[in-house]
C-alpha positions as CSV (number, residue, x, y, z in Angstrom):
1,X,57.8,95.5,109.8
2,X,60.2,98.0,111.7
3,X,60.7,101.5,109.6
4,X,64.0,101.9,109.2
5,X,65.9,105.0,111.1
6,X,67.6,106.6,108.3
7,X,70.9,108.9,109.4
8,X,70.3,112.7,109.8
9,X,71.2,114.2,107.1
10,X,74.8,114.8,106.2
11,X,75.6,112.8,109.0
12,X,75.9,109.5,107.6
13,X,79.2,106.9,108.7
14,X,81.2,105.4,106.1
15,X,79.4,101.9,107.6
16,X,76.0,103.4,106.8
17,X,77.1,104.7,102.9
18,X,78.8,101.0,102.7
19,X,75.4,99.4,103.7
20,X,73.5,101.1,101.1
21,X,72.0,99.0,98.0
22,X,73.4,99.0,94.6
23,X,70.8,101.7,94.1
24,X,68.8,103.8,96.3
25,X,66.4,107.1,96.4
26,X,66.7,110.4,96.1
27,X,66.0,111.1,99.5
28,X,68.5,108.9,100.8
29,X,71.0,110.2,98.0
30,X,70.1,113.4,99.3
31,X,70.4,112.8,103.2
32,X,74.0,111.0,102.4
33,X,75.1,113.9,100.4
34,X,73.8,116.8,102.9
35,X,70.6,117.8,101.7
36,X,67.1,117.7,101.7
37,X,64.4,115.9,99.7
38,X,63.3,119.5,98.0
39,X,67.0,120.3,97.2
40,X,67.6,117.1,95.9
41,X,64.6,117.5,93.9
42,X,65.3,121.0,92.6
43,X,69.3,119.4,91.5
44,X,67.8,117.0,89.6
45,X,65.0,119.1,87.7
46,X,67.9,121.8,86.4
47,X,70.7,118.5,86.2
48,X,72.6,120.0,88.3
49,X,72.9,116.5,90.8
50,X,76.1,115.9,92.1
51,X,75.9,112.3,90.9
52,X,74.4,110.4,88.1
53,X,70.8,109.9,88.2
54,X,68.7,107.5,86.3
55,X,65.0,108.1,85.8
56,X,63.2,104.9,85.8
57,X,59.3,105.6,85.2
58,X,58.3,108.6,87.5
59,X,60.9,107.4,89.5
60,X,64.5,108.3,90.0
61,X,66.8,105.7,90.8
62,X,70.4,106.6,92.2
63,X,73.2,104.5,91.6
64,X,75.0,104.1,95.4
65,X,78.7,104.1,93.9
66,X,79.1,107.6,92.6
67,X,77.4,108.6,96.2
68,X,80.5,107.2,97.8
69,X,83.3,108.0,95.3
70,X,82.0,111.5,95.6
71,X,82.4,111.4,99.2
72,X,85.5,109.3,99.3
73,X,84.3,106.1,100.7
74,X,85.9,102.8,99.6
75,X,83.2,100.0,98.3
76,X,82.8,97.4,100.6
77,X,84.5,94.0,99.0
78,X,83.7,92.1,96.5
79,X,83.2,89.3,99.1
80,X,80.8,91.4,101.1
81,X,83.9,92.5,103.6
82,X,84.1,95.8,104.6
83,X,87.3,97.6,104.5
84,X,88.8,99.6,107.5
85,X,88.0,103.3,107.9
């Protein structure tokens, strides 16, 4: 299985945040938003996270739709179309 190449970080297209899963990581949450895994971290730890987080476990679990109202990126369609933009 290929690794998938993963955006630089903050540098992420409005096709790319579309493509994301309902949920995703905090490294990925981080990357879309502009930061790095520690930052994202250290956010999280004080509650300080731009977006909600949900702890599942030891994991934390990022919901994908607060990533892209924050940054102003429609949803794709409910039929799985993407809009323009």
């Amino acid at each position: 299985m290929t690794p998938q190449i993963q955006p630089k970080r903050g540098q992420w297209t409005s096709r790319q945040l579309r493509a994301l899963p309902a949920t995703t990581d905090v490294k990925t949450a981080g990357s879309a938003l502009g930061m790095g895994l520690w930052k994202a971290r250290a956010l999280i730890r004080d509650g300080q996270f731009p977006v909600p987080v949900i702890r599942h476990g030891s994991r934390y679990i990022v919901p994908t739709r607060p990533i892209l109202a924050l940054l102003d990126v429609e949803p794709a369609g409910v039929d799985g179309a993407v809009s323009a933009g």
